[in-house]
C-alpha positions as CSV (number, residue, x, y, z in Angstrom):
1,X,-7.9,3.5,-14.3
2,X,-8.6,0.4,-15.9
3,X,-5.3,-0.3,-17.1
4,X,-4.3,0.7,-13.3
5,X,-6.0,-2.4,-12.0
6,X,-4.5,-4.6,-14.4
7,X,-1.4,-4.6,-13.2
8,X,0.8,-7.1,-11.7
9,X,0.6,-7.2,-7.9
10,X,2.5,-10.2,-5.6
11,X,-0.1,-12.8,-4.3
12,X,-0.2,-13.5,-0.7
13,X,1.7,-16.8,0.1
14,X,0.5,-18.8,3.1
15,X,4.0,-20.9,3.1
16,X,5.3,-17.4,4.1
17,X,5.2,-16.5,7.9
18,X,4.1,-12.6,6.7
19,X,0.7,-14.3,6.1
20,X,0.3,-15.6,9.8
21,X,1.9,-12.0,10.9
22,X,-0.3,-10.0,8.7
23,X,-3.5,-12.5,10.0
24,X,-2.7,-12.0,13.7
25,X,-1.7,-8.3,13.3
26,X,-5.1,-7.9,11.6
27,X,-7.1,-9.9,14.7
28,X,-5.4,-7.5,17.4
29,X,-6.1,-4.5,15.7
30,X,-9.8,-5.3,14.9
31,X,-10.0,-6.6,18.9
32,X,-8.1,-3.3,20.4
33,X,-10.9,-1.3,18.1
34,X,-13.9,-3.1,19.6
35,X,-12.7,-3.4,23.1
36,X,-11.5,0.3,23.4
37,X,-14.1,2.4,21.1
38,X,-17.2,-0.2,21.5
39,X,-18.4,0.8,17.7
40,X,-21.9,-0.2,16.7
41,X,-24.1,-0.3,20.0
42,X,-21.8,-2.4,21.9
43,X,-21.2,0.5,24.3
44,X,-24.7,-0.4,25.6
45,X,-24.4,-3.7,25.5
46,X,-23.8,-5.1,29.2
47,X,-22.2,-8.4,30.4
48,X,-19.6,-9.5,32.3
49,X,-17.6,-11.3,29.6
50,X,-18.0,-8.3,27.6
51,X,-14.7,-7.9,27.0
52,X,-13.7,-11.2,26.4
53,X,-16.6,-11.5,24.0
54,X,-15.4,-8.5,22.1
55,X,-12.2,-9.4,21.9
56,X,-13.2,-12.9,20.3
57,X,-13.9,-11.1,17.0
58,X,-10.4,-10.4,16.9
59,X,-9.4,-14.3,17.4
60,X,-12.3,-14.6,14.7
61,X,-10.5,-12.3,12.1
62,X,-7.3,-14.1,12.3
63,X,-8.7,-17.4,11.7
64,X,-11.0,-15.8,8.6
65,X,-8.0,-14.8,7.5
66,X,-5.4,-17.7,7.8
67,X,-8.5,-20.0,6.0
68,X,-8.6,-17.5,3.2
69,X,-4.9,-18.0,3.0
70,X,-4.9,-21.7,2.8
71,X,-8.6,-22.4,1.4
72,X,-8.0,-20.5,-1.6
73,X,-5.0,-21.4,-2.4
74,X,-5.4,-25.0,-3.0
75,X,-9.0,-24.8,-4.1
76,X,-7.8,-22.3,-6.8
77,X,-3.8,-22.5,-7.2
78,X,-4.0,-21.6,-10.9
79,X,-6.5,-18.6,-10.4
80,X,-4.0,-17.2,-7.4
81,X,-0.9,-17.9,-8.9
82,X,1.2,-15.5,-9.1
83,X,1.9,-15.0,-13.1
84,X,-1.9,-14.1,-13.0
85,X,-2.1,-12.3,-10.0
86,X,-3.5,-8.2,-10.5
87,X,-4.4,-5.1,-7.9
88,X,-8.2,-5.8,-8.9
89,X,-8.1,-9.3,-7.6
90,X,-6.1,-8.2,-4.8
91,X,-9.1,-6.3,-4.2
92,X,-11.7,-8.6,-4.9
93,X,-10.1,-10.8,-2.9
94,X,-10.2,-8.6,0.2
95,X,-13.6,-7.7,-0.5
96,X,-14.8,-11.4,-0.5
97,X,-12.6,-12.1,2.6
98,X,-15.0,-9.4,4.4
99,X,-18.3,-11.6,3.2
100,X,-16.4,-14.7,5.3
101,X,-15.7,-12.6,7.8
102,X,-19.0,-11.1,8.4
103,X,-20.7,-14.7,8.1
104,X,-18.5,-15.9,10.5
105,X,-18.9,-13.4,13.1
106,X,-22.5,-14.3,13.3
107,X,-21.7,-18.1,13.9
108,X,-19.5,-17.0,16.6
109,X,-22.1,-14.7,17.6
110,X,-24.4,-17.0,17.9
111,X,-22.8,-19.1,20.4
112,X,-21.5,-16.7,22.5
113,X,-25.2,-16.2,22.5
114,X,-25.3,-12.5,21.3
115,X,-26.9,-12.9,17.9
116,X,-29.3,-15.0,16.1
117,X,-28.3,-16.6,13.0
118,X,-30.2,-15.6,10.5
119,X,-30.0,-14.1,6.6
120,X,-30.6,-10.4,8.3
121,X,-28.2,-10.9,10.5
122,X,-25.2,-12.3,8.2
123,X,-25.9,-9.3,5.9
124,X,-25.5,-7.1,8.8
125,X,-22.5,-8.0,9.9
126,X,-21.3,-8.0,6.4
127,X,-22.1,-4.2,5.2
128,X,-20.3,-3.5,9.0
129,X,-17.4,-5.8,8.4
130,X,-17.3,-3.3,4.8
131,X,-18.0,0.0,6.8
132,X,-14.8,-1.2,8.6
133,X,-12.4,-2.5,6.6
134,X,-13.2,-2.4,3.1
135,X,-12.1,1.4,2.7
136,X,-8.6,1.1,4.7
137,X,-8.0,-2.2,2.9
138,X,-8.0,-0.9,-0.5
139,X,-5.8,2.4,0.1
140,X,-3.4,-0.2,1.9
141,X,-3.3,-2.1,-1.5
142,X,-3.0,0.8,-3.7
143,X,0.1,2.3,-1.6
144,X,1.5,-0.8,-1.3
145,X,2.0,-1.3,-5.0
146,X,3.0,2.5,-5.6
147,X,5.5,1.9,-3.3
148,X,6.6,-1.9,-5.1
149,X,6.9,-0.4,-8.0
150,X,8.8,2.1,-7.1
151,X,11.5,-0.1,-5.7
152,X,11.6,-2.3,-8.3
153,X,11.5,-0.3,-11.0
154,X,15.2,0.8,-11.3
155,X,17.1,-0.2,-14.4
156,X,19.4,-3.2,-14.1
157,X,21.7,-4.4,-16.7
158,X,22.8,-7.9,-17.0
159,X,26.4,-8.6,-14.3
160,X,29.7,-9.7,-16.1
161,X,30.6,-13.0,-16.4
162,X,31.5,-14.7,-12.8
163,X,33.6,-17.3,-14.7
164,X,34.7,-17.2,-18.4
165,X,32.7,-18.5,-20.6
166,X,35.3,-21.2,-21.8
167,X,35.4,-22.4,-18.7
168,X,31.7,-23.1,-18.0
169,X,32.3,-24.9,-21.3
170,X,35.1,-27.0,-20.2
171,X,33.4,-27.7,-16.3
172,X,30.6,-30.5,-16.3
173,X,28.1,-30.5,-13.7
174,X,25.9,-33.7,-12.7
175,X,22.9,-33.3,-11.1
176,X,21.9,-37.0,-9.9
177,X,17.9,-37.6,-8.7
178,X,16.9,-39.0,-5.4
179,X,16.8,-42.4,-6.2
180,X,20.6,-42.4,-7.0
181,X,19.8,-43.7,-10.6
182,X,18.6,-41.1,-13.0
183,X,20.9,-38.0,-13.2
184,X,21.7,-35.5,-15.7
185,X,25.4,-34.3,-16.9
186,X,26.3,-31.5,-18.9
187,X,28.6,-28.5,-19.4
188,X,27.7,-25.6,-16.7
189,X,27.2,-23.5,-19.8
190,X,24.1,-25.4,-20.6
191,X,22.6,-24.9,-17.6
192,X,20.1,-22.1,-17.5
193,X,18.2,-22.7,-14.9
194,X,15.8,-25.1,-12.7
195,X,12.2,-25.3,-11.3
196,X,10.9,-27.1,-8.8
197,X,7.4,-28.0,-8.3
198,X,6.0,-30.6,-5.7
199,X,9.0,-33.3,-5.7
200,X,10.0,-32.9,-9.0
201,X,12.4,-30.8,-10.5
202,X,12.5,-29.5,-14.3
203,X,16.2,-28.3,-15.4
204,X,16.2,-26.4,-17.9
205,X,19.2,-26.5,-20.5
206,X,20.9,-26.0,-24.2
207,X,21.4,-29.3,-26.1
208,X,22.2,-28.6,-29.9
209,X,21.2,-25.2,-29.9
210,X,17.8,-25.9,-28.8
211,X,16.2,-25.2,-25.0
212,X,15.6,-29.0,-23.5
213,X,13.8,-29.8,-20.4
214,X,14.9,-32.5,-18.2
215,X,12.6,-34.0,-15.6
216,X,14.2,-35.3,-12.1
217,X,12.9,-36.4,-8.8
218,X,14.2,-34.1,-6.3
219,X,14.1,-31.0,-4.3
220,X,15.5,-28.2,-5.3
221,X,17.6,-27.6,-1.9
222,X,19.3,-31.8,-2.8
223,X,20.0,-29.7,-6.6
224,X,21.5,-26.2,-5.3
225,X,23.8,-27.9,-2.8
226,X,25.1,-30.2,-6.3
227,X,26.0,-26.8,-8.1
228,X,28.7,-25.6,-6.1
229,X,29.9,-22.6,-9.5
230,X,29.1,-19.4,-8.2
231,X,26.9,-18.6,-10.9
232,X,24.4,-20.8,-9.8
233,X,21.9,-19.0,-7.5
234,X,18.7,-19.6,-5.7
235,X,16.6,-16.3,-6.5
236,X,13.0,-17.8,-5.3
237,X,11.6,-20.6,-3.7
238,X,11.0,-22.7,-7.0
239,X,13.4,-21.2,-9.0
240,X,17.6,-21.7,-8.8
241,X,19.2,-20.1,-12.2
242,X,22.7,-19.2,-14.0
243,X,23.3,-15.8,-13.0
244,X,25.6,-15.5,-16.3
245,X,22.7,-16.2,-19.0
246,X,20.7,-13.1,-17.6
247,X,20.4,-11.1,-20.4
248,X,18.2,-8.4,-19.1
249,X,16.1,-7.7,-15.7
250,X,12.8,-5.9,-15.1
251,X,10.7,-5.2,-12.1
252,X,7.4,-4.4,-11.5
253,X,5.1,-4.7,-7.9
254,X,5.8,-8.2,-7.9
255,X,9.4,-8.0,-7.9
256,X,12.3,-8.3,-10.4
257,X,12.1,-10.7,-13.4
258,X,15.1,-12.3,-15.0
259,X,15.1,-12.8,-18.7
260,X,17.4,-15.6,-20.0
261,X,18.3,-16.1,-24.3
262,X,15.9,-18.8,-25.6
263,X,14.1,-19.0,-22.6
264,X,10.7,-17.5,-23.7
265,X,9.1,-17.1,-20.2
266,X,11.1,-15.1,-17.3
267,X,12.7,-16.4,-14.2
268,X,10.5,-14.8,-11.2
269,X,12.7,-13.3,-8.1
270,X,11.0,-13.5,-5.1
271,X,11.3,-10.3,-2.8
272,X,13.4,-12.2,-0.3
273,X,16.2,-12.4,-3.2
274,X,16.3,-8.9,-4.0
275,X,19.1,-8.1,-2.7
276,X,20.8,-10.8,-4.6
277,X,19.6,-9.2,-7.8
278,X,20.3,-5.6,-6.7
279,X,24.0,-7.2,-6.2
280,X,24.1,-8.5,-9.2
281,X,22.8,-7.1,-11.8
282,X,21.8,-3.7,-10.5
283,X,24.1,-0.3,-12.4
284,X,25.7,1.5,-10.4
């Protein structure tokens, strides 16, 4: 069970408009639950907003959610990146997301002037905010990786050459920087592949046998739209790589990973590249 937890699971993105869907999906569902079945004495609670009151929590839950997203993100990028990212701190995380959620339904109780704010009162609404969601929450995560790793767990072998190795040799690429200045040029066989991160790019290449990094200023949309070779494909947000250097793929719940010769950590494929992969490299 252990083990089990320490798996690899894909970390929410905020950049990514599932996390606003899942965030307002979550508010309606949590307002359509109070307003309809009145749970925990608000049955007998009378007042002529009391539907617009109870259907507040709901606007509550989205924003808990969509500061959770953001908050957490760039307070701890390294903790909630990716790479490090596991089903326990999936968990964990949802289970600290319902402690901000219950302390923020008592503020919002408090000035719609249905609860005092108090220590009692924020540990109330957190042990109801558990009864709720805490249960539901963690079978969603636990089917939601069997089912991940399901789909990407099917073998793949590495896709035939899209243009003959001599000619990669023979056909330069140059990748020139934002300012117009710096720029890089070099066979497309060198070329493994690039990362992006902030406004920098990092292309990664062979230069005598060895793997060299080369630091330019630049997006990584301004560097696809230079490499024009049909080996060269975006497969995540950061990442753009030569399809023909893939020398094995893997998969697991966060999605496929590419593994290049020399290159000792893998290129990640987001989930909205799959198919890409599944084209490419996928047996038949």
């Amino acid at each position: 069970m252990i083990s089990f937890l320490r798996q690899p699971y894909p970390a929410r993105d905020p950049r990514n408009s599932r996390a606003l869907l899942q965030a307002i999906l979550s508010g309606v569902l949590i307002a359509f639950i109070l307003v309809v079945f009145q749970p925990f004495g608000s049955y007998n609670w009378h007042h002529p907003y009391k539907t617009l009151i109870l259907a507040g929590y709901g606007l509550v839950a989205v924003v808990v959610s969509l500061l959770d997203f953001h908050l957490s993100r760039s307070i701890l990028k390294t903790f909630f990146a990716e790479r490090n990212w596991t089903v326990w701190k999936e968990i964990l995380r949802n289970m600290a997301g319902f402690v901000m959620a219950g302390f923020f339904c008592v503020v919002y109780g408090y000035f719609a002037g249905q609860m005092p704010f108090s220590l009692t009162q924020i540990m109330y609404m957190v042990v109801v905010c558990f009864m709720v969601g805490a249960f539901p929450a963690t079978i969603l995560i636990l089917l939601n990786y069997a089912y991940l790793s399901n789909k990407y767990s099917t073998p793949a072998t590495p896709a035939k050459q899209t243009i003959p190795v001599a000619t990669q040799e023979e056909t330069k690429v140059e990748l020139l920087a934002e300012n117009g200045k710096d720029k890089l040029i070099l066979p497309a066989n060198n070329l493994l592949y690039i990362a992006s991160s902030d406004n920098y790019c990092t292309v990664f290449h062979m230069e005598n046998g060895k793997l060299t990094k080369t630091l330019l200023r630049s997006s990584l949309s301004r560097m696809q739209d230079q490499l024009s070779l049909p080996m060269f494909a975006r497969c995540h947000r950061s990442f753009l790589v030569n399809l023909d250097k893939v020398s094995a793929v893997t998969g697991n719940a966060q999605g496929y990973k590419l593994y290049l010769d020399k290159v000792p950590e893998p290129v990640p494929v987001s989930r909205a590249y799959a198919p890409l992969v599944k084209e490419q490299f996928l047996a038949n």
